[in-house]
VEXRO-186340 format. One record per residue (C-alpha): x, y, z. Coordinates in steps of 0.1 Angstrom, whole numbers, plus 5000, padded with zeros to 4 digits. Each point is the difference from the previous one (the first is absolute). Layout:
XYZ/...
# end
This chain:
500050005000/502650235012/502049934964/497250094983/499150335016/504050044992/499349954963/496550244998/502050295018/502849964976/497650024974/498150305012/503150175007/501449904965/496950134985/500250365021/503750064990/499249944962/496750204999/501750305020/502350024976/498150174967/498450255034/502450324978/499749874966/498850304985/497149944974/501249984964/503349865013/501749695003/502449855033/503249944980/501249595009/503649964984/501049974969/501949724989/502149964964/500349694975/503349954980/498949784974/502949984971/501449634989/503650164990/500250045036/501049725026/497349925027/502350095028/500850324985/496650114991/499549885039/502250225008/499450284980/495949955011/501650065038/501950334993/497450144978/496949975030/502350195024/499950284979/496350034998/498050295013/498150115022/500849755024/496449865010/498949965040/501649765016/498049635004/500549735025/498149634993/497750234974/499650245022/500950374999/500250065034/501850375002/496950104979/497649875026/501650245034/499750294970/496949914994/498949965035/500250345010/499250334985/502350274992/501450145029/499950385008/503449975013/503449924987/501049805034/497749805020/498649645008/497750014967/502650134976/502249785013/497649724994/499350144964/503450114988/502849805023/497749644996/498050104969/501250094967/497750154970/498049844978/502350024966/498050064971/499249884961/500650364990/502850035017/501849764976/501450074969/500349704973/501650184976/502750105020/500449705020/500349844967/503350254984/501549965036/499649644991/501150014963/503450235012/500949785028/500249724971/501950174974/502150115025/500949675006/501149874963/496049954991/500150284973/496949914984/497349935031/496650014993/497750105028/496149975002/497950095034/496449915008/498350005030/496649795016/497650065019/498649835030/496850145018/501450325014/503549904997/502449944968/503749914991/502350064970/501749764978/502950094983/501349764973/503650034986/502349884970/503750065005/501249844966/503449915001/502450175024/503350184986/503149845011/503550195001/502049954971/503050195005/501150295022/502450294987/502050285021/502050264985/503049894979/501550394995/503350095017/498750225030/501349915035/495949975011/500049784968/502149765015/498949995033/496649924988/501249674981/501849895029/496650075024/498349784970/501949695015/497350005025/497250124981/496349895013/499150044963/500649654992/500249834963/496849744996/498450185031/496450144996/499850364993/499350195036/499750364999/499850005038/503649794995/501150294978/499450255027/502249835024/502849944972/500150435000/500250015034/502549755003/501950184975/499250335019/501649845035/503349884983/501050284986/499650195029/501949805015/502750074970/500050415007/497350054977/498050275024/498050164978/499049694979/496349885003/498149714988/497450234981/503550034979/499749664991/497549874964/499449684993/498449954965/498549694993/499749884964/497149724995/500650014965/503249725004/498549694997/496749835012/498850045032/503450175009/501550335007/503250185004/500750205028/502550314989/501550195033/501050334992/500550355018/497850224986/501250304979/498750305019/502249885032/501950275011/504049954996/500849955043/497649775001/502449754983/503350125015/501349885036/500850235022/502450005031/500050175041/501350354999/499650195033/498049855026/498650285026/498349925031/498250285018/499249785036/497850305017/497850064972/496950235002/497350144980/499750295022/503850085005/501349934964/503349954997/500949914970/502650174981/502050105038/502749834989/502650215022/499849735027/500049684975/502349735017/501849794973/500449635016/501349774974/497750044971/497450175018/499050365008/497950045029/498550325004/499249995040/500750395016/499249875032/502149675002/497249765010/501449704983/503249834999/500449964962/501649685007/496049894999/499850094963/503149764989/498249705015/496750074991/499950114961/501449764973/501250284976/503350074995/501250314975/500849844964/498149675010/497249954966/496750045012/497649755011/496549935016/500849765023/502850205019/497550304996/497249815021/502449845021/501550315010/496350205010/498849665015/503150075022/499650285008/496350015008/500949705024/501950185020/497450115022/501750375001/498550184969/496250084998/499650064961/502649864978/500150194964/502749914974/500350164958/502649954977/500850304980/502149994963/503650105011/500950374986/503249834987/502049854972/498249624992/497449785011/499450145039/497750055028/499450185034/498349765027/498650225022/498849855036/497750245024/499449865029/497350155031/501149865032/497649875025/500250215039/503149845018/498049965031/496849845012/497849885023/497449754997/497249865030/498949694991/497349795023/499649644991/497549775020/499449634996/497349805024/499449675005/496949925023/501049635008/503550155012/501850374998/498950324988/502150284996/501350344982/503350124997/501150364997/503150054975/502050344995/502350004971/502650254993/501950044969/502550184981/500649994966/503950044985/501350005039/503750024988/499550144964/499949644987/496949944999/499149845030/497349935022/499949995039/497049915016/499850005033/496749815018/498449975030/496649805008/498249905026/496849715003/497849845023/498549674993/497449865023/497549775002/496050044996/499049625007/501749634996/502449905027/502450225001/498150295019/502250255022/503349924977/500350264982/503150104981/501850334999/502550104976/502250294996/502950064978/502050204976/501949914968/502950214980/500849924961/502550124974/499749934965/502850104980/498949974959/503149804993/501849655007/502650105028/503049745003/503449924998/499649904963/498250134970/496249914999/498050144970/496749954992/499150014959/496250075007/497650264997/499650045041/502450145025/502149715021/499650085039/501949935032/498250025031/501250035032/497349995034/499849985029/497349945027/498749965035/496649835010/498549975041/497249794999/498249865036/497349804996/497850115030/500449735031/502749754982/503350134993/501650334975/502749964975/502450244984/500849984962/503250144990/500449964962/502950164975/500349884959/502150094975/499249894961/499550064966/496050074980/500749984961/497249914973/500549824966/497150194987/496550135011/498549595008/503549885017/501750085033/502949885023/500950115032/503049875016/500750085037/504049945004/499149955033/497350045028/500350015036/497249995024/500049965036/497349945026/499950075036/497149885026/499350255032/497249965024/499349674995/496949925028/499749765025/496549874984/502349914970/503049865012/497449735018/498749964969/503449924980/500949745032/497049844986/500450024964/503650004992/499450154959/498850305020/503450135009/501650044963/497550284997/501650185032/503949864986/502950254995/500650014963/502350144976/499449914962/502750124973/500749864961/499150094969/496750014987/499050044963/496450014980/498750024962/496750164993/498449924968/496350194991/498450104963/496950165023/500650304988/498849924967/496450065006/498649914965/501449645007/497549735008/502549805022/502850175018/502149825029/502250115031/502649805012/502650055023/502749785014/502250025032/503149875010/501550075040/503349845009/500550015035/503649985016/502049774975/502950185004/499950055032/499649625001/502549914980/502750215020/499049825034/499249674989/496750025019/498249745009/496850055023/499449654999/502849835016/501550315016/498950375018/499150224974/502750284990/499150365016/501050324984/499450265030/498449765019/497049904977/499849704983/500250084963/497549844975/501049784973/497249914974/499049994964/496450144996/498150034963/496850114992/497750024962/496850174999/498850004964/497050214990/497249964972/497250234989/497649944974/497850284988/496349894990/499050344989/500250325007/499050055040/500749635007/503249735005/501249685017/502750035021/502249675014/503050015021/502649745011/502449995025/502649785004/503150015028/502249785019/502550075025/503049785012/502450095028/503649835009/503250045011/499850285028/496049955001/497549715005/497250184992/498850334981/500450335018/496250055010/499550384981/501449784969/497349745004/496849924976/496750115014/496949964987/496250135007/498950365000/498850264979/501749934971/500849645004/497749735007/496950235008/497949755020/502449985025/501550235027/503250154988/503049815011/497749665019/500549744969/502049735001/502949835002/498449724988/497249845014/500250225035/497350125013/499850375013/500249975039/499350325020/503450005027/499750235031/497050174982/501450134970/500449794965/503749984994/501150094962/501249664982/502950004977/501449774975/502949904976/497949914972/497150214985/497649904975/497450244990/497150054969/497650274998/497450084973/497250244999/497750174972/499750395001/497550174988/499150344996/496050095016/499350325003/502150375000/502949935026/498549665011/501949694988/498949635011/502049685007/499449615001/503449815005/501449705015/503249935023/502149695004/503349975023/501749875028/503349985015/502549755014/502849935018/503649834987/501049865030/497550065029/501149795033/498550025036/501650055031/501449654996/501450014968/497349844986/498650074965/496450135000/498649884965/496950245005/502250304994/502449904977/500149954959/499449694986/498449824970/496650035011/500650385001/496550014983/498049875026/500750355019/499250254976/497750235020/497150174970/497650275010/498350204977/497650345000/498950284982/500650395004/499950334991/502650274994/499650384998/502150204972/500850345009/502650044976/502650095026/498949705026/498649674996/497849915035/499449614997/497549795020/500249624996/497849745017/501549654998/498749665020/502149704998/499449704976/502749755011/502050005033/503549894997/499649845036/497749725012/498949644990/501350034962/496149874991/498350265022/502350324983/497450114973/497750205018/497850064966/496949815016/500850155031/500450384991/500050265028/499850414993/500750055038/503349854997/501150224968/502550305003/499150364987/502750164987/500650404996/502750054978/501950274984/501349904960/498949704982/501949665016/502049964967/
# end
């Protein structure tokens, strides 16, 4: 029975949606359904007048409303409403956001459609198309036909470049060697197009700077034998003679403190001549030293585009100069010369910038943190930037059971970036963005309210360089961190004679190596329907260190430099990224994590701020941040707080769909599947505990919780709210860890977020 009132619903509703659709038809008018084309031609292959069919339809218009399983259901939420008085608003929303327009018969044009059609062929070698359009009518609604017959398509014969003397001539029969005008190849005039521009890029790169592919004819000749043509390359006649000559770098002048409002162009009484450039800089800003390593040009060197992007992508990179402007001017001298002018408008040298971050959690912490950041631009005349930091945050607790232990933290951080490599040997970087050393240093006091506090003391020196705009490597030489306990409580130093893995947390530890990462993203490329992140990190722990001591923490004390134990570890860590845009205002987003950890020599296990963690607002959502794992342990509340659980492997997968619903209002459905584990977890016995450590039934503790959320765009913030509820417990009876029969919404987390979790 209930099947069948299922089925007469469906109908009903079937029935509304395809009545509701004609509601603005206007009378005397037809809803436009799609057109569709027939190639129908036996000189032409099946699969190519498939093909041909395929790219013909796409070019079709007007594009008609949008149907799903026969229905149009845009054209039913336009239809549902009337117009709306208002340009915002729930029913415009409704009629223009949901709904699209009824697209019309008389909006379509058969004619044209049909010469769009007809040029689109000949432009690909069918030089004697025939195109015919109809169009028929059903009820209220109708669709056109187009039927087309390519005849035979032109194949390339022969192609011919200039066979005079000239030195452009020449160049262009050795740029013919890789031609995309190939002999037997269909005729293309698109693949024309791209053969001038081809021939445009080269010779710029040649010193050709005033050259340009509109210089550039290619005659074709149909007349050669059957079904073939001839393409002719030539440079057309009415090119002006620099066009075809190369020229080379005369004077290069830099004006560093350029200004619209203060001109100073043409001041040349304080020019500074440095090497083969004159920087005109009255006030000695910058050291000119900046100018040698950042543009490509040197005087007599022929011109070329690639050193002329390199050198403004350089210099834009900096992070000094607000506008970067650059000309070339024709030399006022004897032979082929120019002027490269660069005018550059610095940015202030100094500023300061609030910022207030917040991020909640109402199964465990909520917090904010308060950041101040100072900077100065070109510190030392170099270029540089000092930043100087200092933050404060308080993250407490609103329910779960952790309640009353909250954390504080307070801190400050310094940073130098010199644009350069800085070392004892030469470093140079052939790319378009400016190599950096970085040198920091930091301090960190955190107390977590009724437990213990710990001071951070951290100092790195390294090298930031990028291979282009998708690829980046950052090499710390080396990075030292060391962290002190203070005020550890009586409540939990009880608690640690209890449970022993307590006390790392509280542990003296000093952490130095090198650390290195590679960062690979094409999400900048917004028109791409699948972009990817990925990033890969490498931290070596005390090797050398090691080495020198022969430590060994196993069979001997563990070497101390100033008393503290120094770690020795290898730690590496993948998280690859992948989004795939549906349309427009919607995408699938997936994440994986993956991260293993192994200590020896001076260490039997993993410093515990180096340690995997997983839960938390942008982690496993469904459960509290920092509770999961290792293994198959379950969460166990110790002297009435939840202690944080760490790990030497990580596993982690995330995927959600995103979708834009209304104004600044985005929703979310996603999933979440992780745990972590242990390498070598033993009791206080020196016993192996098999719930907490890796093994080959690693599956069988993969924790999955999934939910759904929404997060507010305002352009300059993204506020996200997530509500997850487990689906599989990684603890447990292995039978009795799918809770999917057994769902319960009270035990789900809501998280309040700031950014998107990846």
């Amino acid at each position: 029975m209930k099947t069948k009132n299922l089925f007469c619903s469906t109908l009903v509703l079937f029935v509304l949606v395809s009545c509701n659709t004609m509601k603005y038809v206007p009378e005397g008018d037809l809803l436009y359904t799609g057109g569709s084309v027939k190639v129908e031609d036996s000189l032409v292959s099946k699969k190519d007048r498939k093909a041909l069919r395929k790219e013909l339809e796409v070019l079709l218009r007007p594009k008609p409303n949008q149907s799903f399983l026969g229905l149009r259901p845009k054209l039913f939420f336009y239809n549902l409403v009337s117009e709306p008085k208002k340009e915002k608003g729930f029913k415009h929303w409704i009629k223009y956001k949901l709904g699209e327009a009824p697209v019309l018969f008389s909006k379509v044009d058969l004619d044209y459609n049909a010469d769009v059609l007809r040029n689109y062929s000949e432009n690909n070698g069918y030089f004697k198309t025939r195109v015919t359009s109809d169009s028929t009518r059903n009820g209220k609604k109708v669709t056109a036909e187009y039927t087309v017959e390519p005849k035979n398509q032109y194949k390339i014969k022969s192609v011919t470049y200039p066979t005079d003397s000239s030195d452009i001539a020449k160049e262009l029969r050795r740029l013919s060697r890789k031609s995309l005008l190939k002999k037997n190849a269909p005729y293309n005039l698109e693949r024309i197009k791209l053969e001038r521009q081809r021939i445009d890029t080269r010779l710029k790169e040649k010193g050709y700077y005033y050259f340009s592919e509109d210089a550039i004819l290619v005659q074709v000749d149909s007349t050669v034998g059957k079904f073939e043509v001839e393409l002719i390359v030539k440079i057309k006649e009415e090119t002006e003679n620099r066009a075809t000559e190369q020229f080379r770098i005369n004077n290069i002048i830099v004006y560093p403190n350029y200004s619209l409002k203060d001109s100073i162009l043409g001041k040349n009484t304080a020019a500074i001549q440095h090497k083969d450039f004159t920087i005109i800089d009255p006030e000695n800003i910058f050291d000119p030293r900046i100018f040698d390593r950042t543009l490509y040009f040197k005087k007599n060197d022929l011109y070329n585009r690639t050193n002329h992007n390199l050198s403004l992508n350089r210099l834009v990179n900096l992070g000094t100069f607000k506008f970067v402007k650059n000309s070339f001017v024709a030399a006022d001298t004897t032979g082929n010369y120019l002027d490269a002018y660069y005018y550059l408008t610095p940015l202030p040298k100094k500023s300061i910038r609030l910022e207030v971050l917040g991020k909640t959690n109402s199964a465990n912490y909520t917090g904010t943190e308060l950041n101040a950041n100072w900077s100065n631009r070109n510190t030392f005349k170099g270029a540089e930037l000092l930043i100087v930091s200092v933050f404060g945050g308080l993250e407490f607790q609103v329910s779960g059971q952790n309640n009353g232990f909250n954390v504080y933290r307070v801190g400050g951080e310094t940073s130098l970036i010199w644009p350069r490599f800085i070392a004892p040997f030469s470093l140079k970087s052939g790319s378009g963005f400016v190599p950096k050393t970085k040198a920091l240093l930091s301090y960190e006091f955190q107390q977590r309210d009724k437990l213990y506090s710990l001071n951070t003391f951290k100092g790195a020196f390294g090298y930031i360089w990028k291979e282009n705009i998708k690829k980046e490597h950052e090499l710390k030489v080396t990075e030292i961190t060391y962290v002190s306990p203070t005020n550890i409580t009586e409540l939990y130093q009880n608690q640690i004679k209890e449970t022993k893995a307590l006390g790392t947390v509280v542990e003296k530890q000093l952490i130095f190596g090198p650390t290195y990462s590679y960062t690979y993203t094409n999400t900048m490329e917004k028109r791409k329907k699948n972009t990817m992140y990925f990033r890969g990190d490498v931290d070596v722990a005390g090797t050398l260190a090691g080495l020198l001591t022969s430590a060994d923490a196993k069979t001997k004390d563990p070497k101390e430099f100033l008393n503290v134990p120094f770690s020795q570890f290898v730690k590496l860590q993948a998280d690859f990224r992948y989004y795939h845009k549906l349309s427009r205002n919607s995408e699938i987003a997936s994440r994986v994590i993956a991260g293993g950890a192994f200590a020896y020599g001076n260490s039997t296990t993993i410093p515990f701020i180096k340690q995997f963690f997983n839960g938390g607002t942008n982690s496993i959502r469904a459960f509290r941040a920092r509770s999961l794992g290792p293994g198959s342990n379950a969460p166990q509340t110790t002297g009435g707080f939840l202690p944080d659980q760490s790990g030497d492997v990580k596993l982690e997968f995330s995927t959600e769909y995103r979708a834009k619903l209304y104004s600044v209002v985005n929703g979310a459905v996603f999933l979440d599947a992780g745990n972590i584990w242990n390498l070598n977890a033993k009791d206080e016995n020196g016993n192996a505990i098999p719930e907490r450590n890796f093994s080959k039934k690693f599956y069988e503790e993969i924790a999955v919780g999934a939910g759904v959320g929404l997060r507010f765009d305002f352009s300059f913030l993204i506020l996200r709210t997530d509500f997850a509820v487990p689906l599989r417990l990684p603890y447990g009876p292995v039978s009795e860890r799918w809770q999917l029969d057994n769902i319960n919404l009270k035990a789900g987390v809501f998280n309040l977020a700031i950014g998107y979790p990846f």
